[in-house]
N, C-alpha and C positions, 0 to 999 in steps of 0.2 A: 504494500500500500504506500501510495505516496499520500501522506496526511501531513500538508504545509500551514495548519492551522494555528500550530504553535509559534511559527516564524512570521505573522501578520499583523499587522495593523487591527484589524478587526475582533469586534468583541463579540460579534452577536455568530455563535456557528452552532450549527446544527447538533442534536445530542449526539444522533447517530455520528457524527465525527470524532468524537470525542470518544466512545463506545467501542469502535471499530478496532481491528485486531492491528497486527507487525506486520511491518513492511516484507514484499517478497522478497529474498535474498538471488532471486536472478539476476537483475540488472539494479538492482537500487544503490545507490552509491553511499557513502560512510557520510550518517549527516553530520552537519557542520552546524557552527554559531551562524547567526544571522549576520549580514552587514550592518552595521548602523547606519541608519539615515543622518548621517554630520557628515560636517568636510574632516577634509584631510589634515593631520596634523603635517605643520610647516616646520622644519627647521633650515635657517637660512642662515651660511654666515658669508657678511658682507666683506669680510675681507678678504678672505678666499673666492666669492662666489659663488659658494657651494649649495645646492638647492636639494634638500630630499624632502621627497612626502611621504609617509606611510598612512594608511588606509586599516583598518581592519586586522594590526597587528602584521603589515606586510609593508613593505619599500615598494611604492608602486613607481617614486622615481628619483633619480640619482641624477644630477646633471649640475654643469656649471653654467652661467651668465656671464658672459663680459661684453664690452663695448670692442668691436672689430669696424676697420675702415672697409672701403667695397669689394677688396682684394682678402678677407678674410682672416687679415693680421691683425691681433691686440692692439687697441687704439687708447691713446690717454683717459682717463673719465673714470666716473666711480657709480655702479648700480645700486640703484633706490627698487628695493620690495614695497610696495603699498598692497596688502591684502585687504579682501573684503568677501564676508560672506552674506547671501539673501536667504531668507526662509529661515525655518528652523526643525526641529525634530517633528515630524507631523506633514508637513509641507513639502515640496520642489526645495530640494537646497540646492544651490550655485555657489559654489566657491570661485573667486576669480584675484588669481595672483598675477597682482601689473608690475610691472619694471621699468624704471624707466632712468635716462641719464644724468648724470650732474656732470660738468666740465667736459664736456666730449666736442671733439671738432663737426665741423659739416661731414656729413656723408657717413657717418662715424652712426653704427645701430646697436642696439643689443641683440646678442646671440646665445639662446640657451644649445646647448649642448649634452648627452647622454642619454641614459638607456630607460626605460618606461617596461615596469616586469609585471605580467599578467598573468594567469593560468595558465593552464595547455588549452581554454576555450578562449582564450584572446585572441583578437583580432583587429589588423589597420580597416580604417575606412574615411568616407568624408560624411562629413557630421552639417553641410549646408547647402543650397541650393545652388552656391555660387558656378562650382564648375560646371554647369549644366545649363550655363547661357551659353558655354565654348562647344561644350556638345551634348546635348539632350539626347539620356539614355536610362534605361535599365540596367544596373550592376550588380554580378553575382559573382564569389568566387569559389572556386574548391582549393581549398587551404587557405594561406595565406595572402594576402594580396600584396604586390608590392607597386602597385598603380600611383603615382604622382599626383592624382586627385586623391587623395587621402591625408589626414590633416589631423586624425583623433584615434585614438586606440580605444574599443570597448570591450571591456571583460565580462563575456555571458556569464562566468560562472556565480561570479560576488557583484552584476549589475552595478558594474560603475565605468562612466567613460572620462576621460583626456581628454583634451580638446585647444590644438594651438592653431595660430592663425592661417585661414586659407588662401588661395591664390597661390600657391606653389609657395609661401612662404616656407613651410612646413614640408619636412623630408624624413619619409620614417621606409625603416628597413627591417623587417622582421626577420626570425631566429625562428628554425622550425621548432616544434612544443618539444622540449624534452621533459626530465624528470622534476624538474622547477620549474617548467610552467614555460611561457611564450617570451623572451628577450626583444625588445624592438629598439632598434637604434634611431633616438631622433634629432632631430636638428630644426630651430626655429627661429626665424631671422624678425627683429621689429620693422617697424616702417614712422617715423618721424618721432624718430627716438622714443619710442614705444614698445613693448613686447608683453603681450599677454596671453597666459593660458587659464585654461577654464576647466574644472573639479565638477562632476557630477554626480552622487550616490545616486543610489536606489532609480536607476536611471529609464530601464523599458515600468518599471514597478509604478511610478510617482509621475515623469512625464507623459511617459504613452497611459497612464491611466487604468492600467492594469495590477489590479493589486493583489489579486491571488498568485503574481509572476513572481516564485522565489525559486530562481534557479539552479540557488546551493543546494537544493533539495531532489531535484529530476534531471533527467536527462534526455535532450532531443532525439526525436529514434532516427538517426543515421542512417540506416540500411533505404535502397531502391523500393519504393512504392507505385509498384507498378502491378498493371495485372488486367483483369476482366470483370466489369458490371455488368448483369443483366439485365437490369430496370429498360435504361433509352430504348432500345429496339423491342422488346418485348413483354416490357409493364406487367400484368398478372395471368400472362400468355406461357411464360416462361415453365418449363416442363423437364419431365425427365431426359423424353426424345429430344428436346433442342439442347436439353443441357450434354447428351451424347453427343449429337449433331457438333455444337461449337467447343467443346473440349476434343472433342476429332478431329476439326481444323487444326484447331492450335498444335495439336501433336502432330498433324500432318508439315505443316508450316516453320516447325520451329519457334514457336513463338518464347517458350519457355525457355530456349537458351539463348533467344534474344535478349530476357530477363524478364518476362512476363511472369511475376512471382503467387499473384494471388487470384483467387476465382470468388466473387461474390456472388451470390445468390440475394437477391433481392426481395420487394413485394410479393408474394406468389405462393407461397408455401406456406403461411402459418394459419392454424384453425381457429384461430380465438381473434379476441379485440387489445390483447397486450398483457395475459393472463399468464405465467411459465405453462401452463400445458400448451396452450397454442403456439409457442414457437420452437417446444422442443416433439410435440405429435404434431408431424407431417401433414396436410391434403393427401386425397388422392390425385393429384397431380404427382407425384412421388412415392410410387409403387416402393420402391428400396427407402423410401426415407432419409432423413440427415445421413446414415453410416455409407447409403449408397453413393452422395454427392461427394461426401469426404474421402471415399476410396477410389471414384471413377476421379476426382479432379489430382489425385497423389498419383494416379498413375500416369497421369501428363506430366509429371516433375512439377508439380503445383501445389500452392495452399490453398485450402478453403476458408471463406471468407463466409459472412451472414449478416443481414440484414434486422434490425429491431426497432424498437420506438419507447416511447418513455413515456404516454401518455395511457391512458386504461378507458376504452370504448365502454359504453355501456349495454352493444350488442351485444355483448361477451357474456354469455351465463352467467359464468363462471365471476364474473368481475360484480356482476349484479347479485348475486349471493353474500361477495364479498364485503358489498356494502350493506347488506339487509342483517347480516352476521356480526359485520367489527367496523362498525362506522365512524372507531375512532382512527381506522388503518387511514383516513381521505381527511383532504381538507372542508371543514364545515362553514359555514356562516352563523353571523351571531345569534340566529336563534337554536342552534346546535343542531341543524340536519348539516348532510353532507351537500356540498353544494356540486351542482348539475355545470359542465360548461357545456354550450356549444361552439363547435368548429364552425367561422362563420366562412368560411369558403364550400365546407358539404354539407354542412347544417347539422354533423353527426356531432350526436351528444357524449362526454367526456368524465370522468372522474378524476381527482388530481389528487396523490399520494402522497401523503404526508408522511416528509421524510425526515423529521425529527420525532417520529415515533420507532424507534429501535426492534419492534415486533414489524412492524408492518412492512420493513424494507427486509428483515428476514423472512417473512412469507412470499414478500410478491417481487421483489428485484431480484436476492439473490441467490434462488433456482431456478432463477432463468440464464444465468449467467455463469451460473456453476457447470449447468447441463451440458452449455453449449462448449466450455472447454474439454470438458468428459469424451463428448464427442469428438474434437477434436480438431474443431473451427482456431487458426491462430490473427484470424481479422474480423472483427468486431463494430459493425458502423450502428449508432443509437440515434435514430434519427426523432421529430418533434420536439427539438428542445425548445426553440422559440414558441409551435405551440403551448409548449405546459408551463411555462414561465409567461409570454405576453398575456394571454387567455385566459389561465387561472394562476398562477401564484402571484404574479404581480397585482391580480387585484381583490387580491387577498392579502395585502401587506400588515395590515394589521392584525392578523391572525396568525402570520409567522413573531409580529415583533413579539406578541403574549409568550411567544416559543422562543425569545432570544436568538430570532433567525432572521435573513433577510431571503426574500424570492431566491436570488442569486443562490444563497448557501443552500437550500432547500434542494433545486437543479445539480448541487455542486455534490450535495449529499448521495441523490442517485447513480450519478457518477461513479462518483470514491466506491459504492457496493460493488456496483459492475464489474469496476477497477479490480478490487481486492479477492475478488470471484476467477474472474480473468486471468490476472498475474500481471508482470510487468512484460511477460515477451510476447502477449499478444499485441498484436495493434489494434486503438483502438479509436475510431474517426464518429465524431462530433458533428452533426448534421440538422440543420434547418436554423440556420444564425449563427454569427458568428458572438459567443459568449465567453466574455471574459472570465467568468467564471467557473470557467471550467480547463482555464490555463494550468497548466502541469498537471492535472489527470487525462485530457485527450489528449493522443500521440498528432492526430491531427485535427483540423476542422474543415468544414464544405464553407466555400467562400459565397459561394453566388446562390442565384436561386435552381429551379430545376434547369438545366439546359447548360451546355459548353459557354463560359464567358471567361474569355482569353484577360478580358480589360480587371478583374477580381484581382489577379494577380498583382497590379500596379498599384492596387488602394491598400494591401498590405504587404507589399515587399521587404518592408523592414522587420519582418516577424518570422521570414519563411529561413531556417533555420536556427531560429534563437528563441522564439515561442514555441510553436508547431510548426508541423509542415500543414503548408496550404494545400485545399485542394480544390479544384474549378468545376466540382459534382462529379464527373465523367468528360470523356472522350469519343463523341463518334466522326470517326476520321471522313467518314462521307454523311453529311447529313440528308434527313428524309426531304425529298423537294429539289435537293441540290445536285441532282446526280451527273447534270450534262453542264455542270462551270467546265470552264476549259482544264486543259490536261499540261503536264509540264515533261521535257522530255529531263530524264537524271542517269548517271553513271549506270545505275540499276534498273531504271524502267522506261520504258519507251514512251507511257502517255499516263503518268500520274495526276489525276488530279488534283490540284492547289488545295483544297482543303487536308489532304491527306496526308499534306507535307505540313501545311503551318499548324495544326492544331498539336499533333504530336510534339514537334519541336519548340512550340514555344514552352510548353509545361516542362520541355527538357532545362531549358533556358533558363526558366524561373526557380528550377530545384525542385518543383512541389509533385503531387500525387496526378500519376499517369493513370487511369482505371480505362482499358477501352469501352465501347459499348457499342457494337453496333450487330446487325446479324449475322449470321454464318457467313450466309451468299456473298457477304463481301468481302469475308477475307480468303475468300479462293481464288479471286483475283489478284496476283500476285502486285498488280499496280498500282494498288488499294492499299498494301501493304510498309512500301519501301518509307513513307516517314515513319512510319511504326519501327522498323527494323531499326533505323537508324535514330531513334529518340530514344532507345530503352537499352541500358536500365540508366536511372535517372541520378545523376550523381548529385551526391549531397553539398549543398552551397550555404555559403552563409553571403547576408547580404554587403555591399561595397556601397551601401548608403544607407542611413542612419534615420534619414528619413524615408517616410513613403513615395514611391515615387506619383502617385495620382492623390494627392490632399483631399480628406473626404468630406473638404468644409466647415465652416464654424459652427453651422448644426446639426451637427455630427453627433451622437450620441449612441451609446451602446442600449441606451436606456428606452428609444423610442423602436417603432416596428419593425423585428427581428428581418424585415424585406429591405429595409433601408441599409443597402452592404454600400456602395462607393458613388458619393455625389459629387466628385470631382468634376468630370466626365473627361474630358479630351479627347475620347478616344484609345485606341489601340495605339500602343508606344513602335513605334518601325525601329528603333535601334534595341538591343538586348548587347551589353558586352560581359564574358564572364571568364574569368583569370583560373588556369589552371597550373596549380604549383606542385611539381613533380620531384624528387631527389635531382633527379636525371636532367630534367627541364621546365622552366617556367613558358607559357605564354601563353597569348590572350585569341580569345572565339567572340567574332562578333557577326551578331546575324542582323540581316533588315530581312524585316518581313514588308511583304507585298497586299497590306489589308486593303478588304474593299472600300472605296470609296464613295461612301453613304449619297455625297452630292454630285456624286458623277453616273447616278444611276446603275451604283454598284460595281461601276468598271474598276481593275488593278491598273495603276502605270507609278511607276515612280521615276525621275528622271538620274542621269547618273551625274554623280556628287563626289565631292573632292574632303576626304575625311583626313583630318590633319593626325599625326598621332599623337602631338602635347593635350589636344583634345581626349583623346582614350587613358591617357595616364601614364602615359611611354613619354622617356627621354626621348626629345627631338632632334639629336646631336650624333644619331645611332643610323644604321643601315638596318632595313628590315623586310621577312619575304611576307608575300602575302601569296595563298591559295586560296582557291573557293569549292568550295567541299562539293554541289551538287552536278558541277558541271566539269568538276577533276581539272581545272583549268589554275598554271600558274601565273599571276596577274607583275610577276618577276620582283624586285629586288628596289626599294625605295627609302627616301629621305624625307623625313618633312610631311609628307602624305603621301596618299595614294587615291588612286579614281575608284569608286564602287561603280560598277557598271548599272546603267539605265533596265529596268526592268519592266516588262510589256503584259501585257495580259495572259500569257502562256508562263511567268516566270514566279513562283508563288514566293523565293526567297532566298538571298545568297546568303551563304556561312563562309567566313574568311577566319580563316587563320592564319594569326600575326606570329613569328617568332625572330628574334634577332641572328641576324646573319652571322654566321659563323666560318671561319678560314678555312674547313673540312666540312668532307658531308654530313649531312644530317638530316633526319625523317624532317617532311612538312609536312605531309597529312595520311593518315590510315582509312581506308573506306568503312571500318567497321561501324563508328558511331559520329553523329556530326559533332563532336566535341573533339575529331581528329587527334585522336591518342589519348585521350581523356579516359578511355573505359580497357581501348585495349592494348596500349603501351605499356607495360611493366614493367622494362630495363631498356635502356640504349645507354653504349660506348663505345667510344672511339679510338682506338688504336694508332696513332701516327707511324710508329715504328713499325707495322704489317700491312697497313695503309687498309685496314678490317672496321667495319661498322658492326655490331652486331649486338642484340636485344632479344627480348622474348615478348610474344603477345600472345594475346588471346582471343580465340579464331572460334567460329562458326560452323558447324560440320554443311557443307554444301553452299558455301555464302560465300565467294570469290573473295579473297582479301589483297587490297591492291596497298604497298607501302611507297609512300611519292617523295624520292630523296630530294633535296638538293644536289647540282655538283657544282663548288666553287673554280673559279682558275681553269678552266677547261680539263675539270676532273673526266672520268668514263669509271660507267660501273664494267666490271669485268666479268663477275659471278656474283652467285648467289647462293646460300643452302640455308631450308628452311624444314626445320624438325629433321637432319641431316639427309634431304635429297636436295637434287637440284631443284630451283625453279627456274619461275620463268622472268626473264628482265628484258629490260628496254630502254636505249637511252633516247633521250628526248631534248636537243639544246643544251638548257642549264637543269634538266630534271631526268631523272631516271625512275623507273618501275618496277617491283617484284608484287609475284602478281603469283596467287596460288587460291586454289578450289579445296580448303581443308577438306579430311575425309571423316573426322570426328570435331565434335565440336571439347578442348583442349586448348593450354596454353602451351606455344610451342615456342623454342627457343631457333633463333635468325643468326646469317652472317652475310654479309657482305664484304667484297674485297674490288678495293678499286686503284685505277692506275692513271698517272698524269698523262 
């Protein structure tokens, strides 16, 4: 159980909270003291200029200050600390320590200098909107970032961030995590004789407004969340025969060693109105029952996944018994009956479970939740949150306050059962709202309402690996209506449809949860397929902005209709850049997508554009190659910028990948996944003295894997061997080829040998 009640702000929590048993020992991590919401303590001496801060019984940073001329030499003058903090315990606190000079010449700045120490869950980012007039984008990284728009360090694990000045004043260089946590070297330049950084505690907790986020307590679940819904295509249609039917593709197709990890079962199978016998006895739509769906989707290489709700129908016999039996199990009105909700979207009537009665969550939440792990389900989606909380607990607030509870805890409370029913290694996804209350027991949450909305992701990007992973409900890569949009020609398919490319891959983009959904008949089409192939499995990102990137307004509120998710609008974001930090290699994936254009009567065109790299977060000063993933095309070898080519109505989205040029070869791009080495590069090294490339990846049984070198100086590839046979190569200009048809899907180990 993760129970963070004790680590909170809040007074008023549910009994059952307090009730409830010990944390699993699967995945729970060793709790810790809380952070305190204060600033940092300062110890500053002026005559050294020595600045440390410790936080939480930790040195979060070590660095000097002096006054340097514009060549970065020690300049006459002496640094003045003026500190000041706003807020207090209870509150947003800001700490902001200013520096500034006495007796310093013209030109003459202050310069901090030193290292900022975080956990192993620290991480660089930019913490302002500023860099994003130079180039407006979506940023994600896997691992570290080491982007020149980054200006602030924040530590997911004790929520607290850094923050020195932006506009490239600020230069910070991260240390991969070792056994002390994350190292980040920084550098921070004033401007008119000024220099200030800024202290934030309790930072996603107090500013984002989230106050059951105590990080020290949980941990984001990491692992690829990808897989298959059956809701979009087949709503309460869905059946044994189709669940044969589409777990038959998928094993036909590979899909599962694409990464397609989990199989949910949706609406369609339970007998009740939200009672535990209705969702652990089957319909007869399910001849075999749960053990059959669990054993027919394990023998695809798959997990079983299931579908639930939190809300108690009053079709349900069973539930109406319940109330005519123990009426204290629901919540009542003041005249102490049990109060009736309706659903005002189907008119069906509701009971709402009072979950600060410690019987009533052991009879009715968890053996339903016990069952379903028994069985053997390890994905768990609990969907009506927003009804049971907008509909009935919220207006019933005075009936929780009598219980020392608020709506929220009461929602938080059915949760935490599920939870502790469950375990921590199932996954378990948060559905119909996005609720803050239910931060650190959902692994994830449904952003949008029913239906694919790419645009969810931009209104909480700042949460998609450091609260939960987001999810956009589902994936149907050809939607119903849309079958004859135009087709895109790619390395892999002759006539893919644009939607089939951009919906997969942006959720790859964003980090969040992949679930396809669509019918059999369309993934036999193997053209239907290739963004799928190449979006999964979905690598874990944490975000490279601090803020959201679509603002969801100043009447924004968690508190108003669980349908109100992102009133920014703008739009769908066409740039996504996300930084992949490897032992072996860092560099950066940036996609433009090709959305429709609502005022152009739905036509794509985007024209082609000159993207600077100081804009993406790259030194300017540097040579760099650029490829584009879908059309295997190298766009060569550039300074300063490079051209993204114009894209037409046939063209649904270029992926470019940046890496810095190198005096020897080295990999640009892998056709396995569009993150171009992100999933299947494991090693590469370079041998000068045998003049040998050679690595390991990890390959696809029947899925052409094509590796696209570099050759600097009019290198030539010569050979190749790949799992020790030959393949096959090609040289190409300044690019070369190996290019193999695995015969098992394995990670196989590469060489390459080339000659001037």
């Amino acid at each position: 159980m993760r129970d963070l009640s004790k680590y909170l702000p809040k007074v008023c929590l549910p009994v059952v909270l307090l009730a409830a048993g010990g944390m699993s020992a699967a995945t729970a991590r060793e709790i810790s003291a809380a952070p305190p919401n204060a600033p940092a303590k300062v110890d500053w001496n002026k005559a050294e200029g020595r600045l440390i801060l410790r936080y939480h019984n930790r040195v979060i940073l070590d660095a000097t200050v002096r006054p340097e001329d514009a060549a970065g030499k020690k300049a006459p003058g002496a640094v003045e600390l003026k500190p000041s903090v706003a807020g207090n315990d209870g509150d947003k606190v800001e700490q902001r320590l200013r520096f500034t000079l006495s007796g310093a010449g013209k030109g003459v700045e202050p310069v901090l200098r030193g290292t900022i120490h975080g956990s192993r869950e620290a991480f660089p980012a930019e913490a302002s909107r500023e860099a994003q007039e130079r180039f407006d984008c979506v940023r994600t990284s896997v691992g570290l970032s080491r982007s020149l728009r980054n200006h602030a360090v924040y530590d997911r694990r004790w929520d607290w961030v850094l923050v020195g000045p932006g506009g490239r004043a600020t230069r910070l260089d991260p240390s991969r995590p070792g056994e002390g946590g994350v190292a980040v070297s920084c550098e921070s330049r004033g401007s008119d004789g000024t220099l200030e950084i800024v202290f934030r505690p309790r930072f996603y907790q107090r500013y984002k407004g989230l106050d059951y986020y105590a990080p020290w307590t949980y941990d984001v679940w990491k692992e690829s969340v990808t897989g298959y819904c059956t809701w979009w295509p087949y709503r309460g249609g869905f059946n044994q025969r189709v669940l044969d039917e589409v777990v038959d593709v998928f094993t036909e197709k590979r899909l599962p060693d694409f990464g397609y990890k989990y199989f949910q079962i949706d609406d369609c199978f339970q007998t009740g109105g939200g009672s535990p016998d209705g969702f652990l006895n089957w319909n007869n739509k399910f001849p075999g029952g749960a053990k059959y769906l669990v054993e027919k989707v394990r023998s695809a290489g798959m997990e079983a996944g299931v579908w639930t709700f939190c809300v108690l129908y009053e079709s349900d016999q069973k539930i109406r018994k319940m109330v005519e039996e123990h009426p204290e199990w629901f919540v009542r009105g003041p005249d102490g009956k049990v109060k009736r909700t309706v659903n005002p979207w189907s008119g069906a009537g509701f009971y709402a479970l009072d979950t600060t009665n410690p019987e009533a969550v052991a009879q009715v939440v968890r053996p339903t939740y016990r069952g379903l792990a028994k069985l053997g389900f390890s994905y768990v989606k609990i969907d009506g949150a927003g009804d049971l909380v907008d509909w009935a607990y919220r207006k019933s607030a005075d009936y929780f306050r009598g219980r020392n509870a608020t709506p929220g805890d009461a929602l938080r409370a059915f949760y935490e059962a599920a939870r502790e029913e469950l375990g921590d290694d199932v996954y378990l996804l948060t559905c119909w709202g996005v609720m803050p209350d239910l931060v650190g027991v959902a692994d994830g949450c449904r952003l949008a309402t029913d239906g694919f909305r790419a645009s969810s992701f931009q209104g909480f990007s700042s949460w998609e690996g450091v609260v939960w992973r987001n999810d956009p409900d589902h994936c149907d890569v050809l939607p119903h209506g849309r079958e004859d949009q135009p087709v895109m020609k790619t390395f892999a398919a002759e006539a893919a449809p644009l939607d089939t490319i951009i919906r997969p891959a942006v959720i790859s983009m964003a980090g969040g949860v992949l679930m396809l959904s669509d019918k059999a008949e369309v993934y036999r089409d193997d053209n239907n397929l290739e963004g799928a192939k190449r979006s999964s499995p979905v690598l874990f990102t944490v975000p490279g902005q601090l803020q959201d990137h679509t603002p969801r307004g100043p009447d924004w509120s968690f508190h108003k209709d669980f349908r109100d998710y992102v009133r920014g609008g703008g739009g769908e974001a066409p740039w996504w850049l996300q930084e992949i930090d490897r032992p072996f290699d860092h560099w950066s994936v940036l996609a433009r997508f090709n959305w429709q254009d609502k005022k152009a009567k739905g036509k794509r065109r985007a024209p082609e554009q000159v993207v600077k790299f100081a804009g993406l977060g790259l030194p300017d000063d540097r040579e760099y190659l650029v490829f584009e993933f879908w059309t295997q095309k190298f766009l060569g070898k550039a300074k300063g910028s490079f051209t993204a080519p114009a894209m037409d109505e046939n063209t649904a989205m270029h992926v470019f990948a940046i890496r810095e040029a190198r005096s020897h070869p080295w990999v640009l791009s892998t056709t396995r996944h569009l993150s171009q080495g992100g999933v299947s590069l494991r090693d590469e090294k370079w041998n000068a003295a045998t003049g040998t490339l050679s690595g390991e990846s990890a390959v696809v049984a029947g899925d052409p894997y094509v590796l696209t070198v570099h050759l600097p100086d009019g290198s030539r590839l010569k050979s190749a061997k790949v799992a020790g046979r030959k393949a096959e190569i090609k040289n190409e200009g300044e690019t070369a080829t190996v290019r193999i048809v695995p015969p098992a899907t394995a990670t196989v180990k590469w060489e390459m040998t080339f000659d001037n």
